[in-house]
C-alpha positions in Angstrom: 121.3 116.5 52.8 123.0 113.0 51.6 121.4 111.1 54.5 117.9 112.5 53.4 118.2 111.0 50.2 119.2 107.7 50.9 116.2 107.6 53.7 113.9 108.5 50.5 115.8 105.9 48.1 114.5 103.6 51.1 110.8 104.4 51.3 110.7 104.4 47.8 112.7 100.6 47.6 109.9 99.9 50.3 106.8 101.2 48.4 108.2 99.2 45.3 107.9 95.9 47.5 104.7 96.4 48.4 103.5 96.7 45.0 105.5 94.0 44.0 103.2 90.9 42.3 104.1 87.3 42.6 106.3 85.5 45.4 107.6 88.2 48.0 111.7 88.6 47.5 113.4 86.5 50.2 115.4 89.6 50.4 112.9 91.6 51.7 112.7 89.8 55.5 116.7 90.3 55.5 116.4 94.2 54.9 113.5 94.7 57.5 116.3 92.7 59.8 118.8 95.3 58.7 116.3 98.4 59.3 115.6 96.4 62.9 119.5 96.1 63.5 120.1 99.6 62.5 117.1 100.6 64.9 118.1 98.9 68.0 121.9 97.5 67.5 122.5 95.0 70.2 124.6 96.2 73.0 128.4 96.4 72.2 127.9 96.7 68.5 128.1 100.1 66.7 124.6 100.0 64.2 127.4 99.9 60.9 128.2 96.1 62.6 124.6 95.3 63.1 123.5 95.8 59.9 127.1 94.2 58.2 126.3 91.1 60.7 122.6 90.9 59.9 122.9 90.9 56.1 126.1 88.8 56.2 126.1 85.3 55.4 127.2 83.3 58.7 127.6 79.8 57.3 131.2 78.2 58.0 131.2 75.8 55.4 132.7 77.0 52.3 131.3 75.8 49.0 133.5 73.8 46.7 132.5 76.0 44.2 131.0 78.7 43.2 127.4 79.0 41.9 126.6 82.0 40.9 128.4 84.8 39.6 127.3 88.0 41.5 125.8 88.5 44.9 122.4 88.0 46.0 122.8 90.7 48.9 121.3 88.8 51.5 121.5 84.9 52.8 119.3 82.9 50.4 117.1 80.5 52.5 117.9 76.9 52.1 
């Protein structure tokens, strides 16, 4: 089953966090939103849009230009 992989690729992504030495990833509070999201979508939105919304960068500013050449895959904090 496809879906049972991916939900191991995720425990396994989690267990490597937790072993992880140093400063945590700011990623890692933005994923656990995700999971939450995913769990308990608010009302009117399917759980694909909560988790697109919760990992998605709200700001309405653009930038002038850009600073870095890939994605981080979450908001970084300010």
């Amino acid at each position: 089953m496809d879906s049972r992989a991916k939900l191991i690729d995720i425990a396994s992504f989690l267990d490597r966090l937790d072993r992880m030495e140093g400063d945590p990833d700011f990623r890692h509070p933005a994923f656990m939103a995700a999971l939450e999201a995913m769990q308990n979508p608010p009302k009117g939105r399917t759980r694909v849009q909560a988790v697109l919304e919760s990992l998605s960068d709200h700001s309405t500013e653009p930038l002038e230009t850009a600073t870095i050449g890939f994605a981080y895959g979450a908001q970084k904090p300010a």
